[in-house]
MDTraj code that builds the backbone (N, CA, C; nanometers):
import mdtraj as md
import numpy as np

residues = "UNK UNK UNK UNK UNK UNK UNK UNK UNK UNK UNK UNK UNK UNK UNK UNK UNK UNK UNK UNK UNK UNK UNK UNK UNK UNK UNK UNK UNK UNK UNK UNK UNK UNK UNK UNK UNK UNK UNK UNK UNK UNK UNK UNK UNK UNK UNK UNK UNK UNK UNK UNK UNK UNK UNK UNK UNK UNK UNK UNK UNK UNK UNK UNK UNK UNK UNK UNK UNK UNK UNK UNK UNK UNK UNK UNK UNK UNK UNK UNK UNK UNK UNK UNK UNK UNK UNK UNK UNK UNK UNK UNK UNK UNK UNK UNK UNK UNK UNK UNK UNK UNK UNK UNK UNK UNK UNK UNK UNK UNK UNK UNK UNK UNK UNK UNK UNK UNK UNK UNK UNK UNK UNK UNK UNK UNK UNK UNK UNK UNK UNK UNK UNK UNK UNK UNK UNK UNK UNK UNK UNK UNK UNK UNK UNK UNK UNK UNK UNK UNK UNK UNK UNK UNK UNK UNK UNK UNK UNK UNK UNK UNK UNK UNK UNK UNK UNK UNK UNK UNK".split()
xyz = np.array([
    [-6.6576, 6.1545, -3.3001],
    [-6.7854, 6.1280, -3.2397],
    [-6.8023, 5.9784, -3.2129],
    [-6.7734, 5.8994, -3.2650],
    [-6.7768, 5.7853, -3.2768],
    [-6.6747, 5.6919, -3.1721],
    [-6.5666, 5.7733, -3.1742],
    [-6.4797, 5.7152, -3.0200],
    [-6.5794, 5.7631, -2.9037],
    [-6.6625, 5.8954, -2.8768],
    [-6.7035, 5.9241, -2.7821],
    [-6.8590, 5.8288, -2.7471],
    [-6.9030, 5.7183, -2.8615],
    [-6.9908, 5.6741, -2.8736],
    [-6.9564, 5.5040, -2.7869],
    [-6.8102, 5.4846, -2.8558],
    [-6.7329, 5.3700, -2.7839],
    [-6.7036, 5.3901, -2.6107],
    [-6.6600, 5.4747, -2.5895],
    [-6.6157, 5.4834, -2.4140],
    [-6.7768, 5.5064, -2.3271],
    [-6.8585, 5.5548, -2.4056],
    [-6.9123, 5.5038, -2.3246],
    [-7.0160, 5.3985, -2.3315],
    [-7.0157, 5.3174, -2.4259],
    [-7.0618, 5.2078, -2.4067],
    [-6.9529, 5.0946, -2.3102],
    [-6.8617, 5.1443, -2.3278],
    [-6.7455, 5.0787, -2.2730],
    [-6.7939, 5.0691, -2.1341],
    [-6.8132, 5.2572, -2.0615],
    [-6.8588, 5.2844, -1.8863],
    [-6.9888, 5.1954, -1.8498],
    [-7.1015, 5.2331, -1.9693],
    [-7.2108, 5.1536, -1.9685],
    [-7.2430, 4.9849, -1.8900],
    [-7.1374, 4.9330, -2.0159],
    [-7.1331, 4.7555, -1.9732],
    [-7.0221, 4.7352, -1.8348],
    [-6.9583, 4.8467, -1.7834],
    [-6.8607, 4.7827, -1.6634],
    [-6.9302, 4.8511, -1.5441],
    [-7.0400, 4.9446, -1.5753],
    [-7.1311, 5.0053, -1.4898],
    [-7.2421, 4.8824, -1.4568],
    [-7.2995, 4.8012, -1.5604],
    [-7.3555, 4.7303, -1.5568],
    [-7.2919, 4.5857, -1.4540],
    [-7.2138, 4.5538, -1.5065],
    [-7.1388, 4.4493, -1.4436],
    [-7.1015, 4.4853, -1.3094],
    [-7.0743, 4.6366, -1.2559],
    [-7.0580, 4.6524, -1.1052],
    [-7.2061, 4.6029, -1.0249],
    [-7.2824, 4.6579, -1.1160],
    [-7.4130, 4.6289, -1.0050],
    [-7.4523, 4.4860, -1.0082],
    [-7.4155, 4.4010, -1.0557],
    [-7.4307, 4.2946, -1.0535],
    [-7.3385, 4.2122, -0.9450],
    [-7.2200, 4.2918, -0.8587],
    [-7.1403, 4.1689, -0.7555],
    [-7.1892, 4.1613, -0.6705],
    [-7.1440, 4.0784, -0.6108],
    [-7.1572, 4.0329, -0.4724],
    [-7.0560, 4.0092, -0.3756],
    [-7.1000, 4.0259, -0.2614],
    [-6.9391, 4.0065, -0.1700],
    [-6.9880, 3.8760, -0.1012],
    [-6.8158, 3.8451, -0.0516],
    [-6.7876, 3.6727, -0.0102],
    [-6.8695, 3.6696, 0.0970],
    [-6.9350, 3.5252, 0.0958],
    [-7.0163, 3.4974, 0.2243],
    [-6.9755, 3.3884, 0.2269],
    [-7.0729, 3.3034, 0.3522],
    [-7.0347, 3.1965, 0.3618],
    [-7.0386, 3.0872, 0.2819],
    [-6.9573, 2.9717, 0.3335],
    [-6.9358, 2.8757, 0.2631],
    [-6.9499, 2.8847, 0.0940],
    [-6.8781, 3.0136, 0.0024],
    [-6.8398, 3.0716, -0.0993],
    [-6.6749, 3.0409, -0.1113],
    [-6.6476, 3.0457, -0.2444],
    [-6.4857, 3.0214, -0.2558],
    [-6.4266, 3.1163, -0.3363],
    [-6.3062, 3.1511, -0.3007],
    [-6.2405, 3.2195, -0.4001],
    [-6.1145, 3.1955, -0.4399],
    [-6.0707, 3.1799, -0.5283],
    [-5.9619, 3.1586, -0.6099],
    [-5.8750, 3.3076, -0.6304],
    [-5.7461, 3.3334, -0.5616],
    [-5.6729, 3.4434, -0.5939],
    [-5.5801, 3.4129, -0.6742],
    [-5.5067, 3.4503, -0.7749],
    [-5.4019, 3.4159, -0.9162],
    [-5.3421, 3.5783, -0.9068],
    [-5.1951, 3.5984, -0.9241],
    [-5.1538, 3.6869, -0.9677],
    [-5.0228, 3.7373, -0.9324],
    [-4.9657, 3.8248, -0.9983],
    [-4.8112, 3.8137, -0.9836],
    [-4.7825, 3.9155, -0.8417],
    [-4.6355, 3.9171, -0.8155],
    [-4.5961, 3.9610, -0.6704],
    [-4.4921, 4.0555, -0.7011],
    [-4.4406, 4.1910, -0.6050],
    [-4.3663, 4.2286, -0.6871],
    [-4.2638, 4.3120, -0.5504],
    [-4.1564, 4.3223, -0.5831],
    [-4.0549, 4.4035, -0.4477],
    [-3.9957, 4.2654, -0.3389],
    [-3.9133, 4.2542, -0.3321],
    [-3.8083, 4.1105, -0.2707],
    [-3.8387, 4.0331, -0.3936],
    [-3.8193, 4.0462, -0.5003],
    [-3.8119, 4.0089, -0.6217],
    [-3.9558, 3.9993, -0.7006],
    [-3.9659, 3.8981, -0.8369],
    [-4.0442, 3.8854, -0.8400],
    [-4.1438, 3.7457, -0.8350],
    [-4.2302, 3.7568, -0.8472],
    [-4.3180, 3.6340, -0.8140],
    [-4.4517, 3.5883, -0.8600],
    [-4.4927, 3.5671, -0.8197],
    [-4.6501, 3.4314, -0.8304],
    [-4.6903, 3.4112, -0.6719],
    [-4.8172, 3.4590, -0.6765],
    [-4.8784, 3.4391, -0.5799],
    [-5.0086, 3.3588, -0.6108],
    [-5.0387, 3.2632, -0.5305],
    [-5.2145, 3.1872, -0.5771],
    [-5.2504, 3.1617, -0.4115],
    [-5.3547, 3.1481, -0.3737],
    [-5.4589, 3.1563, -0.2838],
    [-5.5391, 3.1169, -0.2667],
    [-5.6185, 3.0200, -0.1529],
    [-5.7828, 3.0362, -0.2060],
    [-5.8543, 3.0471, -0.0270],
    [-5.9694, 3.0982, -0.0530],
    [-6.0241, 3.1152, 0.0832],
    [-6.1487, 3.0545, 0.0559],
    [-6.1697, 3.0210, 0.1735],
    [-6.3807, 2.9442, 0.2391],
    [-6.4185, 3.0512, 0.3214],
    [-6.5688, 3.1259, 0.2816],
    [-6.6306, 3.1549, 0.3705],
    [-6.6527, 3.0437, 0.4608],
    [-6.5910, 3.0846, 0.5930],
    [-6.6365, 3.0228, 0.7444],
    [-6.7223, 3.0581, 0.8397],
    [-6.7054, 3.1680, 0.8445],
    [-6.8520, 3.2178, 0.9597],
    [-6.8510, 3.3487, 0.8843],
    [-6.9568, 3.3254, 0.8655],
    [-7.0458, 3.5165, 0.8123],
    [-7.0640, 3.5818, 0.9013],
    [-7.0785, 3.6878, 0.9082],
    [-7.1312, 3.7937, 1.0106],
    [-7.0981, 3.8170, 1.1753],
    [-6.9688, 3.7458, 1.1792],
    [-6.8489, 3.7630, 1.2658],
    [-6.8215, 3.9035, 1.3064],
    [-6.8943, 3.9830, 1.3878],
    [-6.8891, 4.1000, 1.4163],
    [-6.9542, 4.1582, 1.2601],
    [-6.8655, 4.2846, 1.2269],
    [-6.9240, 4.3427, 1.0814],
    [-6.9159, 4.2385, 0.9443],
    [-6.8118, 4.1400, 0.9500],
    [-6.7373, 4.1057, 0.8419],
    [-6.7537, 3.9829, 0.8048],
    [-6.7060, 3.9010, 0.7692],
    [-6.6459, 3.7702, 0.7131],
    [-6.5686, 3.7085, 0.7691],
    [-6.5128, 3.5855, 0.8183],
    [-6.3659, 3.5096, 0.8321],
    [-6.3437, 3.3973, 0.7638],
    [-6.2568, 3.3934, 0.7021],
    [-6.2169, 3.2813, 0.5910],
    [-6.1023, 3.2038, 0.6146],
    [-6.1010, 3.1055, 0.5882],
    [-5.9348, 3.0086, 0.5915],
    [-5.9742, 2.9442, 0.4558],
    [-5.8277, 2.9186, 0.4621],
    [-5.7648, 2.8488, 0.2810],
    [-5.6145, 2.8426, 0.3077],
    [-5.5175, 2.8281, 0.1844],
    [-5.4373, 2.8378, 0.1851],
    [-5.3668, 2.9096, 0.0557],
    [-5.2516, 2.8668, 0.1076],
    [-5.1534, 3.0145, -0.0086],
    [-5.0081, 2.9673, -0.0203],
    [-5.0280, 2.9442, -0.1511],
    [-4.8916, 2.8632, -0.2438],
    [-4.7812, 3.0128, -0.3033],
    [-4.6901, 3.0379, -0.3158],
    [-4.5766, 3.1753, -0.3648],
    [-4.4449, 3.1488, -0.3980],
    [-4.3933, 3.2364, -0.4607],
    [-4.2887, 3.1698, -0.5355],
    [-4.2469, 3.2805, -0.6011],
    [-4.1140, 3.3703, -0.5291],
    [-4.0215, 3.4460, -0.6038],
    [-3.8939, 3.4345, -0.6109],
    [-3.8025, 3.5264, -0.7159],
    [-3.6806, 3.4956, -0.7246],
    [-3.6360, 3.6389, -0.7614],
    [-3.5171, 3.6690, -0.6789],
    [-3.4452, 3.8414, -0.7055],
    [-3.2740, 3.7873, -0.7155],
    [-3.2509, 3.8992, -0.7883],
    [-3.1162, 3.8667, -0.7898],
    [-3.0362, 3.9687, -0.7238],
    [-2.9086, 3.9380, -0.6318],
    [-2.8425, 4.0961, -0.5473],
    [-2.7263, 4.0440, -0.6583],
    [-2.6334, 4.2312, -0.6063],
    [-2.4814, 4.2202, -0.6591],
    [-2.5363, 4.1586, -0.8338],
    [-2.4031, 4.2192, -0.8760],
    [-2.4019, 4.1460, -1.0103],
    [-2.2437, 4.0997, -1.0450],
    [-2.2179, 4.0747, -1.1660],
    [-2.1162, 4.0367, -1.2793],
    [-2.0680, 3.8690, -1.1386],
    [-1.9410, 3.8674, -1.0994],
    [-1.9164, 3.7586, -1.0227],
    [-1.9479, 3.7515, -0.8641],
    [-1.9850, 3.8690, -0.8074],
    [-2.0356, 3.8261, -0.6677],
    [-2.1979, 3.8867, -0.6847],
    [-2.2534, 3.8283, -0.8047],
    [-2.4109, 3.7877, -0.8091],
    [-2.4580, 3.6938, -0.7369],
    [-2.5769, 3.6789, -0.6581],
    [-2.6280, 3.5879, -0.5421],
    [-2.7908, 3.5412, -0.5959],
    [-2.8351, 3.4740, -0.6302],
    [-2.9382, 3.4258, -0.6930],
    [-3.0101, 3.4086, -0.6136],
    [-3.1294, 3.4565, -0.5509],
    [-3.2455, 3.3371, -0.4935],
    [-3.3864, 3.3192, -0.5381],
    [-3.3994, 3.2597, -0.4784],
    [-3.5448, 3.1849, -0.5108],
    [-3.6099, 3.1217, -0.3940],
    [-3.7218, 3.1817, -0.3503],
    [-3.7974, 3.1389, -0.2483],
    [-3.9208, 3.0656, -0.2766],
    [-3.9672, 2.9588, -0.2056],
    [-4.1119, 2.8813, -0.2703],
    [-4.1562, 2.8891, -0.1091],
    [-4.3036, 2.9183, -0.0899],
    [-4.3771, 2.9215, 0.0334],
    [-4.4997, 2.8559, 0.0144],
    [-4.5515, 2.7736, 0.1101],
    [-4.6867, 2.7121, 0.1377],
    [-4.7526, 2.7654, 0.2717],
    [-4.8856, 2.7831, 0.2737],
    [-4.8840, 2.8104, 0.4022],
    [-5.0556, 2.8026, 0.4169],
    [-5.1184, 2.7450, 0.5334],
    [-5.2436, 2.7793, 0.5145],
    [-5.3074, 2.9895, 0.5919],
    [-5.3800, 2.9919, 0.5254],
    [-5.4037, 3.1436, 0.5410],
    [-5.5645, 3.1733, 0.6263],
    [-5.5557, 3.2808, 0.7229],
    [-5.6741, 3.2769, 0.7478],
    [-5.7252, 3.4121, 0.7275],
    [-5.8382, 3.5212, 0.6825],
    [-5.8523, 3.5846, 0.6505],
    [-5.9716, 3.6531, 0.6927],
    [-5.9512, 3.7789, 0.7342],
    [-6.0888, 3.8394, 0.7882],
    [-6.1606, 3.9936, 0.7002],
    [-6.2705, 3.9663, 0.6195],
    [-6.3056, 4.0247, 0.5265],
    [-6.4258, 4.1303, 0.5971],
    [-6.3767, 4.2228, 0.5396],
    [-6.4697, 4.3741, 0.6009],
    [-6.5710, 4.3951, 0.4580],
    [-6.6729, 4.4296, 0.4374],
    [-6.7088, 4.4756, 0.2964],
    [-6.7436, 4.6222, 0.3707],
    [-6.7059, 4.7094, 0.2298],
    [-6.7167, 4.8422, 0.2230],
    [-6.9005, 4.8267, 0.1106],
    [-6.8805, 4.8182, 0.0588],
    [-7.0384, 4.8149, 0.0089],
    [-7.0600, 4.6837, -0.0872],
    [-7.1167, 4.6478, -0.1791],
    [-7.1731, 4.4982, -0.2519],
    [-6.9926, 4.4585, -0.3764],
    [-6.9435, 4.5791, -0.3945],
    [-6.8323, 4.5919, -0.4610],
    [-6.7127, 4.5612, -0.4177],
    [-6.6760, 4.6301, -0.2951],
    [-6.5453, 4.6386, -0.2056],
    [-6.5458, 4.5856, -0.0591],
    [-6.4196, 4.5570, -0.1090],
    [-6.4190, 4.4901, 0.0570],
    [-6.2499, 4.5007, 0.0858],
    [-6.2438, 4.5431, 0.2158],
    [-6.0698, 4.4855, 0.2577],
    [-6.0822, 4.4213, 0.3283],
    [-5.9277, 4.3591, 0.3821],
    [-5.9503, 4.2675, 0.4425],
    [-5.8121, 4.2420, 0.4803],
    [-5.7717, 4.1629, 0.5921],
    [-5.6328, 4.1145, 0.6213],
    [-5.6020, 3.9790, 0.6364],
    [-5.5228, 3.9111, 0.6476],
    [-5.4879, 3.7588, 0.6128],
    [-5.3406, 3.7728, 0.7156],
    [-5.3383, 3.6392, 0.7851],
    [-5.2086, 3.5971, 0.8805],
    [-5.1999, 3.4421, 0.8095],
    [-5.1021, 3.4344, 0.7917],
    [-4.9886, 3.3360, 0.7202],
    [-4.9028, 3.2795, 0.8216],
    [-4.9031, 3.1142, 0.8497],
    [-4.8083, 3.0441, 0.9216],
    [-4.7295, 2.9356, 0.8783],
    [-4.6617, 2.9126, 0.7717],
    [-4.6218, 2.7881, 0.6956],
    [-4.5008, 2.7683, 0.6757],
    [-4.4292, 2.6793, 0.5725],
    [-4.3364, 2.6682, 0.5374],
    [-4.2863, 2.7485, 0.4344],
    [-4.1345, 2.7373, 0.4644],
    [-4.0827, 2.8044, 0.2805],
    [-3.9724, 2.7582, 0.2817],
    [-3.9331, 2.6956, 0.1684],
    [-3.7870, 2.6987, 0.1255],
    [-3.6933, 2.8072, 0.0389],
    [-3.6208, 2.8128, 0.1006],
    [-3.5029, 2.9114, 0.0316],
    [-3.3801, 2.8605, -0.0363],
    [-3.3364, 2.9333, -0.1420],
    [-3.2341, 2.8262, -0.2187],
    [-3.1608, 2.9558, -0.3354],
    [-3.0206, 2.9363, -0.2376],
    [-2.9531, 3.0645, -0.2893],
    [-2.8331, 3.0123, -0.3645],
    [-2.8087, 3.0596, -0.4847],
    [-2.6639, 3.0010, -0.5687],
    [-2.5846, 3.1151, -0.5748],
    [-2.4534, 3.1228, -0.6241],
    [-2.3588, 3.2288, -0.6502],
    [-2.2079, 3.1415, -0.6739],
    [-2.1855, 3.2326, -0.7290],
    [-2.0235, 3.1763, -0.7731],
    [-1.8997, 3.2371, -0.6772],
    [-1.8510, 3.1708, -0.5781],
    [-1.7230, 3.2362, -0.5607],
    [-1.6094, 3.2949, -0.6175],
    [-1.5389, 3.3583, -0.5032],
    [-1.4394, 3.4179, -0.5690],
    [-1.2816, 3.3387, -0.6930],
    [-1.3080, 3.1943, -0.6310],
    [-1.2628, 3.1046, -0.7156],
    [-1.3409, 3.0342, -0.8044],
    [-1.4845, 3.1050, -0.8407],
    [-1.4909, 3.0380, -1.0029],
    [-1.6161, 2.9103, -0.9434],
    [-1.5976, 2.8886, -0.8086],
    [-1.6821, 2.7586, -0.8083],
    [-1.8405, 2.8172, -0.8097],
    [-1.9288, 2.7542, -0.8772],
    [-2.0513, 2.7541, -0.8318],
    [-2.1096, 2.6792, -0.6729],
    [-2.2112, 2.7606, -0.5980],
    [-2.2384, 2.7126, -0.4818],
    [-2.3777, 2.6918, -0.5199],
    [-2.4402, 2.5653, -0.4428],
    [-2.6555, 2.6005, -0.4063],
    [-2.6085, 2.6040, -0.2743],
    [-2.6885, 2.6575, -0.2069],
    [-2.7547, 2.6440, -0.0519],
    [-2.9194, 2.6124, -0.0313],
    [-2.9685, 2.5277, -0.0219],
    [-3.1265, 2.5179, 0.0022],
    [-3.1366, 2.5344, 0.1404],
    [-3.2415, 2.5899, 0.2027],
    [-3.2718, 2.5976, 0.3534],
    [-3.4030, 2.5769, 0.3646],
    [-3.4922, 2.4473, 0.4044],
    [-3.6311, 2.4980, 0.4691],
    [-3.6256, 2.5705, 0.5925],
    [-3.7462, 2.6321, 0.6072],
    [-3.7681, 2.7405, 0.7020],
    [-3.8864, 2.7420, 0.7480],
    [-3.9169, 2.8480, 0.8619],
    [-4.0922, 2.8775, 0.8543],
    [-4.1262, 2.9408, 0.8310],
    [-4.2301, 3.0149, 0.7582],
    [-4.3246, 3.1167, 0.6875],
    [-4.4168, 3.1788, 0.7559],
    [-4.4196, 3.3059, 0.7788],
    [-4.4953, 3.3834, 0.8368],
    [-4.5286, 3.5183, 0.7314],
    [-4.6239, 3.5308, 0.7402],
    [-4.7213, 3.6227, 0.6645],
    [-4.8334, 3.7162, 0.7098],
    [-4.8655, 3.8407, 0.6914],
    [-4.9479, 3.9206, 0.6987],
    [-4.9688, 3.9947, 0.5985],
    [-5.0885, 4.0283, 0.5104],
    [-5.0809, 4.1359, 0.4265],
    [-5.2125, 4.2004, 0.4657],
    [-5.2238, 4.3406, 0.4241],
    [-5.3698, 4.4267, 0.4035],
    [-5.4284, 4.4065, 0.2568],
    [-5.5371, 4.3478, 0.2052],
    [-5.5785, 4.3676, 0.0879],
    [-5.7274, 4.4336, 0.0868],
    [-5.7261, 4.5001, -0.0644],
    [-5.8481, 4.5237, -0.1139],
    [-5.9334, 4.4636, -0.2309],
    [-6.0190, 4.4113, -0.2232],
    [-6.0793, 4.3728, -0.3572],
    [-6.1909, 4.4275, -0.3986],
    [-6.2157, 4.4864, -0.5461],
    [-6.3677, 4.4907, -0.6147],
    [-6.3882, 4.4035, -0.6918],
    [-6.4720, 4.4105, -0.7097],
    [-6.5699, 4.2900, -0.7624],
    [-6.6533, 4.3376, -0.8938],
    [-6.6151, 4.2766, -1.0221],
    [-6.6566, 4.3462, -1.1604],
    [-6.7869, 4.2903, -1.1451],
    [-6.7971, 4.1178, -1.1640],
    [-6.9092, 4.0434, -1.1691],
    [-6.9248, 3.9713, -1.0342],
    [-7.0763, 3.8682, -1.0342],
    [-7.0431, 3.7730, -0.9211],
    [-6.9483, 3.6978, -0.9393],
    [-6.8444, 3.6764, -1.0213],
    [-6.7518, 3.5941, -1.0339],
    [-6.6223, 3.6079, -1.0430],
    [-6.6009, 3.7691, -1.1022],
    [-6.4600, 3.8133, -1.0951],
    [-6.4575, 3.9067, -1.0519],
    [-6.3163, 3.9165, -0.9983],
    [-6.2714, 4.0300, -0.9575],
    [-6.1412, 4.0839, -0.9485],
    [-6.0785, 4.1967, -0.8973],
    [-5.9341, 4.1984, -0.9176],
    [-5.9083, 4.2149, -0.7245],
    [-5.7566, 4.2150, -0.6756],
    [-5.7350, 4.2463, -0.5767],
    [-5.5964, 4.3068, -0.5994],
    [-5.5687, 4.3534, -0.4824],
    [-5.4278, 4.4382, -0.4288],
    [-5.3788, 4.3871, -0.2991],
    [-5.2878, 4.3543, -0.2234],
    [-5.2402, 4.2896, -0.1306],
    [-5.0921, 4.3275, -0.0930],
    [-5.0783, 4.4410, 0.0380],
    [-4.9516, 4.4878, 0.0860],
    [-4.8894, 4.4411, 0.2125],
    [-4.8022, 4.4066, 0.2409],
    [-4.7588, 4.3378, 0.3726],
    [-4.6073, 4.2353, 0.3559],
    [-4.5971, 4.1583, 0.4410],
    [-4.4995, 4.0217, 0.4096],
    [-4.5665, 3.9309, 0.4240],
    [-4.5139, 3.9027, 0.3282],
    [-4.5378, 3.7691, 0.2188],
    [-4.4391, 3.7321, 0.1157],
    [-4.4610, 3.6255, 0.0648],
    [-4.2987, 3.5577, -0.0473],
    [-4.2644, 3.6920, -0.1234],
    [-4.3621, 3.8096, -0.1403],
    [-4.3275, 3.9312, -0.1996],
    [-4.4019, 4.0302, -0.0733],
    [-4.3963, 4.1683, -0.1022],
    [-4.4032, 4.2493, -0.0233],
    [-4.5262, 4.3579, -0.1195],
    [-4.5889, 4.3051, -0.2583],
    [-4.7292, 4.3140, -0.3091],
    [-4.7428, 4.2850, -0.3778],
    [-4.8638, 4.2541, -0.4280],
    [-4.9723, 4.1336, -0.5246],
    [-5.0897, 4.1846, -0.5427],
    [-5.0796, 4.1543, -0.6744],
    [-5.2591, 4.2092, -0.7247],
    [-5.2912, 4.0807, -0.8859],
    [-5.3965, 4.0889, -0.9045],
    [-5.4692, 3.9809, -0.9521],
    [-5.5862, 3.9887, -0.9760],
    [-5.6134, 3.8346, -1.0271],
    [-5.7336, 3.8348, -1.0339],
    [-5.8305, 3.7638, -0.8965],
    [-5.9539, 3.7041, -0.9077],
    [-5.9916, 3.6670, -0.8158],
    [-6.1421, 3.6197, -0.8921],
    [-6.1600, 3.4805, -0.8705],
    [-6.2501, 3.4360, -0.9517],
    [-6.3316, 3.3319, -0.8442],
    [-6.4757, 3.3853, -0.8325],
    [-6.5363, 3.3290, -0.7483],
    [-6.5803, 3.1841, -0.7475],
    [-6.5434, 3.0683, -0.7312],
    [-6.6055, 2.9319, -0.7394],
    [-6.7453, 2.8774, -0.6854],
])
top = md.Topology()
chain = top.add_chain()
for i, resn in enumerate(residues, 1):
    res = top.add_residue(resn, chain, resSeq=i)
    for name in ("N", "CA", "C"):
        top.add_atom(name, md.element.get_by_symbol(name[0]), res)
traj = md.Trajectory(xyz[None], top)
């Protein structure tokens, strides 16, 4: 009886805390943090500015977006190491589904460096570094616990191929 007394005080206070968000408006900030996962793994961070509110139904935001994964192909001696680091500024157009949810999509144009090691067939170790350019699109969704946090989900290309997190309103 007493676990059934806990869960739902548990539903209670995160019931409470839903009705309390708010979705991004203007000149609002958000801070995205969280790991990346598929073309290895990674770190993704983010941040967006409400820019113009009420842009048709939605939101449009710019910021930028820092990433950083590493996968490994092949193994034992023709193992190939990489590691990708991306910068890029991001611009983002936010739909809200009601005071909680919102999706939204983001286009990515920046840099990235790539930097691949492996050992040949004679034993030598190789690096290769390459800068490059960075291009990005993902679909995300976010809810919103409080006015201040929240979690998201994010599918597309990018330094990973998905990301979810947190998201903490400034």
């Amino acid at each position: 009886m007493r676990n059934f007394f806990v869960v739902i005080a548990i539903l209670c206070t995160v019931g409470i805390s839903a009705t309390y968000a708010q979705r991004m408006q203007e000149s609002n900030s958000l801070l995205n943090l969280g790991p990346g996962f598929f073309r290895g793994i990674g770190f993704n961070s983010s941040f967006d500015y409400g820019l113009i509110d009420h842009w048709g139904p939605g939101l449009f935001t710019v910021g930028g977006f820092v990433g950083f994964s590493q996968f490994t192909r092949g193994t034992g001696l023709y193992a190939v190491n990489n590691s990708r680091f991306a910068i890029s500024p991001r611009a983002t157009y936010r739909l809200p589904v009601d005071d909680s949810i919102e999706v939204y999509g983001t286009l990515m144009l920046g840099i990235m460096i790539s930097s691949e090691s492996y050992t040949d067939v004679w034993g030598n170790k190789n690096r290769d570094t390459n800068p490059g350019e960075f291009f990005g699109t993902t679909a995300g969704i976010r809810y919103s616990f409080t006015s201040s946090i929240s979690a998201f989900s994010e599918i597309g290309i990018s330094i990973t191929y998905i990301a979810v997190g947190l998201s903490i309103s400034l």
